[in-house]
N, C-alpha and C positions, 0 to 999 in steps of 0.2 A: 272656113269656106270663103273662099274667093268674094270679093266687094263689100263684105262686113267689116264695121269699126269699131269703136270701146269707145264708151262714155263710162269713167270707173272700172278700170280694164280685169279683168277676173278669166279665168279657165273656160271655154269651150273646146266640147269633145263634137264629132262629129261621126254620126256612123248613119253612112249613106246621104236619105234627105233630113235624116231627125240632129237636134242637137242637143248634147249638157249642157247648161249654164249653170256655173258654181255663184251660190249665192255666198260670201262673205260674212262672220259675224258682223250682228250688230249693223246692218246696209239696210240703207230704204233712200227714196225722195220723197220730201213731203215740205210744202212752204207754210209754217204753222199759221193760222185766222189771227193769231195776234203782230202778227207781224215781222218776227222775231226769226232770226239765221235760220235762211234752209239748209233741212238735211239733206242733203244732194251724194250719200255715198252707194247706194246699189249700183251693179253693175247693167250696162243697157249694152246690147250688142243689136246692130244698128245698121240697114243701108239707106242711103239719101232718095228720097224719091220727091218728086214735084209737082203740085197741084193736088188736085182729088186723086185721092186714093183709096185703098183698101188693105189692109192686115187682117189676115186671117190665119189660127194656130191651134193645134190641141194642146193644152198647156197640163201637165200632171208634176207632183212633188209628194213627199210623205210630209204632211205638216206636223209638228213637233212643237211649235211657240206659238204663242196670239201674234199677228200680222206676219207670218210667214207666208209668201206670195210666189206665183211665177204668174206671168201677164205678160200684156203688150201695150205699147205705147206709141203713142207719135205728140214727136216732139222738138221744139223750136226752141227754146233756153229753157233754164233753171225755172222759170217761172209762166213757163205758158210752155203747156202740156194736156194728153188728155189718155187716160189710162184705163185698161179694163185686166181685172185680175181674178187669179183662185186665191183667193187670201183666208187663211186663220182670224174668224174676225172676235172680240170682247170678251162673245159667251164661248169660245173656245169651239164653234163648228164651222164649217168650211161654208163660205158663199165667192159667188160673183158679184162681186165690187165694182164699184170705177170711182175715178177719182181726175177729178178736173182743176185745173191750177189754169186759175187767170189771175197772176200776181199773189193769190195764195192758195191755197190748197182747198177743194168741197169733196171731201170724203161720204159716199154714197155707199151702203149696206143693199146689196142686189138681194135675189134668193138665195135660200141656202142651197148649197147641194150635196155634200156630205158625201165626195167623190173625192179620189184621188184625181181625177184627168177630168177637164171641161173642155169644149169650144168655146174659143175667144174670138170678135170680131170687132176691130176698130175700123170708122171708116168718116172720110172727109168729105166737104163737095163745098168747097168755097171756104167760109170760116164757121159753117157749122160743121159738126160732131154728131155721131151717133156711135155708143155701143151696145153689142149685142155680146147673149152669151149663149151656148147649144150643150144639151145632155147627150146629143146621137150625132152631130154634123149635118144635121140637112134642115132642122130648123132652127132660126135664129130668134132668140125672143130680146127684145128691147129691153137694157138696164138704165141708157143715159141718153136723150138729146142734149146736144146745148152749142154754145156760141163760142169762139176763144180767137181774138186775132193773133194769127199765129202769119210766120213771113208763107213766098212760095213752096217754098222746099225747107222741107222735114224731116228728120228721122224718123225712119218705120221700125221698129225694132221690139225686141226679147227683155224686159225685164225678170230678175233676180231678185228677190228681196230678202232678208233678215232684221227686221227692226230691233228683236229682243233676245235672237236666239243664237245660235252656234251654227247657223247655217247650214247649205248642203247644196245639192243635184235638183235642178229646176229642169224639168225635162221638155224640151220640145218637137211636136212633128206636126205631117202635114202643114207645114210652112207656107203662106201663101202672101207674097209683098206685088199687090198689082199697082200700076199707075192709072186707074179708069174712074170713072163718076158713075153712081148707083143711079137708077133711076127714082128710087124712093128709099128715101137715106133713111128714115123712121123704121121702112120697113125691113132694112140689110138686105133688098135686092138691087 
């Protein structure tokens, strides 16, 4: 689709508004707490937006391995980032996650939800952060505030993940990349 980029360039399908993203063996980012080389190989399919914004997407995959993920992200380098995802988490059942990198990585365990497809919603308003996650699309429940200086413009975009596994089809729809400021970022309106 027209105005999309590759950070980790990988396969997208496109039919109509929804898209594939092929996750890659073995693909994730994460900048480990001890300090040590980020893993920076998932694939991120990506358009640039600026200032407060908002990402919004139904995110579905067959999860198969622990940290197998399809999420959204917005993001400014390798190391300052702020992610909400359907990820395979430890004990082997599906929750909404997020995961905030200000220079390393804070891995957050949301609710479970033991879904194939969730609503995701990342959204900006200055240099704070909120994500939200939905089981139906019209309510959004709080997984993450927080703080991250990130520049003006950012990647809004589609992650892919495989940390462990042999990958697959990260599925996405209802796509929503606005440029707007919420009026109450805690609450995703």
């Amino acid at each position: 689709m027209e105005g999309y980029a590759w950070i980790n360039e990988s396969s997208a399908k496109w039919s109509g508004k929804d898209v594939s993203v092929t996750a890659p063996d073995k693909t994730d980012l994460f900048a480990p707490l001890d300090g040590s080389d980020v893993v920076h190989s998932a694939p991120v399919y990506y358009r640039e937006v600026t200032g407060d914004c908002v990402i919004r997407v139904k995110a579905a995959m067959k999860p198969h391995n622990k940290y197998d993920g399809a999420g959204i992200i917005l993001y400014d380098d390798e190391r300052h980032w702020v992610k909400g995802c359907s990820e395979v988490v430890d004990n082997g059942r599906s929750a909404a996650i997020s995961v905030v990198t200000n220079g390393v990585s804070d891995d957050a365990i949301g609710p479970y939800v033991d879904r194939e497809s969730i609503w995701l919603q990342v959204a900006r308003k200055g240099e704070d952060f909120a994500v939200h996650f939905s089981l139906d699309g019209e309510t959004f429940d709080l997984i993450r505030f927080c703080h991250v200086p990130m520049g003006r413009t950012v990647k809004a975009g589609l992650v892919a993940q495989a940390p462990l596994g042999e990958g697959g089809p990260r599925d996405f729809s209802q796509i929503s990349i606005e440029e707007r400021t919420l009026d109450d970022l805690r609450a995703g309106k």
